[in-house]
N, C-alpha and C positions, 0 to 999 in steps of 0.2 A: 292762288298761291300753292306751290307744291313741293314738299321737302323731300328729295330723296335719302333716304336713312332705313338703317337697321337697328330693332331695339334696343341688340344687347351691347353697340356700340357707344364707349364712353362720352363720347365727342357729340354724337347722335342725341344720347339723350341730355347734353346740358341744352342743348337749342329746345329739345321737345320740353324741357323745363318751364323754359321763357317763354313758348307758345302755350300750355296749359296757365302757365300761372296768371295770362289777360284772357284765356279762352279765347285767341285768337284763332279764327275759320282758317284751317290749309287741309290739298287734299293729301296723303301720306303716301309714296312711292316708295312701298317697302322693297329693298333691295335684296333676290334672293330666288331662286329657281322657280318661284309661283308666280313672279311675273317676270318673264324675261324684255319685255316691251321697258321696263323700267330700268334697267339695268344698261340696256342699247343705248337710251336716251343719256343717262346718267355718266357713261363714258363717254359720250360725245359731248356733253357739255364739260367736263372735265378731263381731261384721260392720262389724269396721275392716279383718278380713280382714291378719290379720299372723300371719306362720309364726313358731313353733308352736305349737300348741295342746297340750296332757295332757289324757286325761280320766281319770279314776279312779276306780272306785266310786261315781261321780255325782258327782265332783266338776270342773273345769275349772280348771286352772292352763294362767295365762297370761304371757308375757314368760319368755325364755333362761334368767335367774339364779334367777328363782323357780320357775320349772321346776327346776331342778339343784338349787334350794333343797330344794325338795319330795322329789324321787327321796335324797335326804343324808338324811332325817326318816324318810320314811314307806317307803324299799326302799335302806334302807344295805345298803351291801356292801361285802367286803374293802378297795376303796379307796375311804376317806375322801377327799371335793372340799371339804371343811370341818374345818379342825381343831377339837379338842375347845376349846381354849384362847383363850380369848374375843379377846385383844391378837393372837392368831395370826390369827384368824379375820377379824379387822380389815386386816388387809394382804391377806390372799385379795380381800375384797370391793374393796377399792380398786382393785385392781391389774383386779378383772373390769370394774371402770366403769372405767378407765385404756382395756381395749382395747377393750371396746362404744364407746365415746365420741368418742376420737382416732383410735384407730387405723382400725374398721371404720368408723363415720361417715364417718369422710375417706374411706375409698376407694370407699362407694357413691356417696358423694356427684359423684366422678369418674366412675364408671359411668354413671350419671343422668344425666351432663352428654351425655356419649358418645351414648346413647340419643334425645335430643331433638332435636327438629328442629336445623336448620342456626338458623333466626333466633331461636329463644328461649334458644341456649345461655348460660349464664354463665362467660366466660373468668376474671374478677375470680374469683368463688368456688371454682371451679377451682385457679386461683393461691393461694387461702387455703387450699384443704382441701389444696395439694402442700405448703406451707411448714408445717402441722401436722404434717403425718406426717414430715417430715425432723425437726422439734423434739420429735416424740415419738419417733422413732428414736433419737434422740440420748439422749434420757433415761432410754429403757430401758437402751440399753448399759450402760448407767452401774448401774441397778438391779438388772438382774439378773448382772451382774459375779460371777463365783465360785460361783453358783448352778445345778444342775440343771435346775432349772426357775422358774415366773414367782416363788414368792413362799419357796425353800426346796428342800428335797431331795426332794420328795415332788408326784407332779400334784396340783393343785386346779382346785376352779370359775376359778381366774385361767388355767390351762391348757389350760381346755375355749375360753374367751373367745377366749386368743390364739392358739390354730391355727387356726380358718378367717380371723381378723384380719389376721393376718401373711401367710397362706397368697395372700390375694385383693389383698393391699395390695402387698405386691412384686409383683403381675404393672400393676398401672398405677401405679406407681411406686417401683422397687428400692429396696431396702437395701442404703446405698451399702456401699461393700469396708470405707473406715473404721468400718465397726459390726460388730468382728467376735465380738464379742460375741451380739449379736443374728442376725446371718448363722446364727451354729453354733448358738443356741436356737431357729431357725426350721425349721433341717436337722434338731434333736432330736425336734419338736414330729410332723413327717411319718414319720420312722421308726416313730413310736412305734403300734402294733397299733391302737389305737381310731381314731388319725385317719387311717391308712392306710386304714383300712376304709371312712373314710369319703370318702374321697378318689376310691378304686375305685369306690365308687360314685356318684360323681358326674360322672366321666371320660363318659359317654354325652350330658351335657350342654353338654359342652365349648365347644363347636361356637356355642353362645350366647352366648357371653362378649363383651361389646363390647372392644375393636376385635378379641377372638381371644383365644385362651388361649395362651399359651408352652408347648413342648412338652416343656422342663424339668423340669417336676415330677410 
């Protein structure tokens, strides 16, 4: 099995999430000028050119959730990202289109802006994608109130979602002190072994981050 992916990619690391958290065997197709062999392959299996890629067996799965969809099917392991229980499994999923959508949207969408020239920036959408993520801040506190983690006691695919979500989204716009709810499930989300792992290894990227990365975390 081979993942094509780059560390410091958000999306990248909710999959590498899922595959540390069963220690599932893949070999890693880091995308990136050290291997240009991987990168050849990896537009030819896709060529909208979007991190990550699975391949398996000749197979190619593509997009974060159906990737983790897949690794839950076809190389389950001790921890379930999907419960058995169809209505259970119906709030995992929400909850992963809750932080793919609002939360990570909005904050690439701020990075993006950061990146582009001086004259083509959009301050208005800017201003839109800040006011979502305070009003999605606000509604998770609320959600995940009393809970471990995003959707229950237990990670799931909603947990893989929102650690690089959260993780990237407080650094261009914090979680304000009032969500402390959310503050402490974002401090859980990093402790926890799989996203630390992932984290460390993407610290070399750092240095990329528009306007900088916080030395916080």
């Amino acid at each position: 099995m081979q993942l094509y992916a780059h560390p410091f990619s958000s999306y990248c690391q909710k999959v590498l999430i899922a595959l540390y958290e069963n220690a599932t065997p893949f070999t890693y197709r880091m995308l990136g000028p050290d291997d240009p062999p991987a990168g050849e392959e990896w537009a030819a299996l896709w060529p909208l050119k979007r991190m990550p890629v699975l391949v398996d067996q000749g197979r190619t799965m593509l997009e974060s959730s159906t990737i983790i969809e897949y690794l839950h099917l076809k190389h389950p392991g001790p921890v379930k990202l999907l419960p058995d229980d169809p209505d259970a499994a119906l709030d995992v999923r929400m909850l992963d289109r809750i932080f793919d959508n609002y939360v990570m949207t909005s904050m690439q969408k701020i990075v993006l802006d950061h990146l582009r020239p001086e004259p083509d920036r959009d301050p208005y959408g800017v201003r839109q994608a800040r006011d979502m993520l305070d009003t999605t801040y606000r509604w998770l506190d609320g959600a995940i109130a009393g809970k471990t983690w995003a959707a229950g006691d237990t990670i799931s695919l909603a947990d893989c979602a929102a650690a690089p979500a959260l993780f990237y989204a407080d650094w261009v716009h914090e979680i304000s002190r009032d969500l402390p709810n959310l503050r402490a499930y974002r401090a859980r989300l990093l402790a926890r072994p799989s996203f630390g792992r992932a984290v460390d290894e993407a610290r070399p990227y750092r240095k990329n981050f528009p306007p900088g990365a916080p030395e916080r975390d």
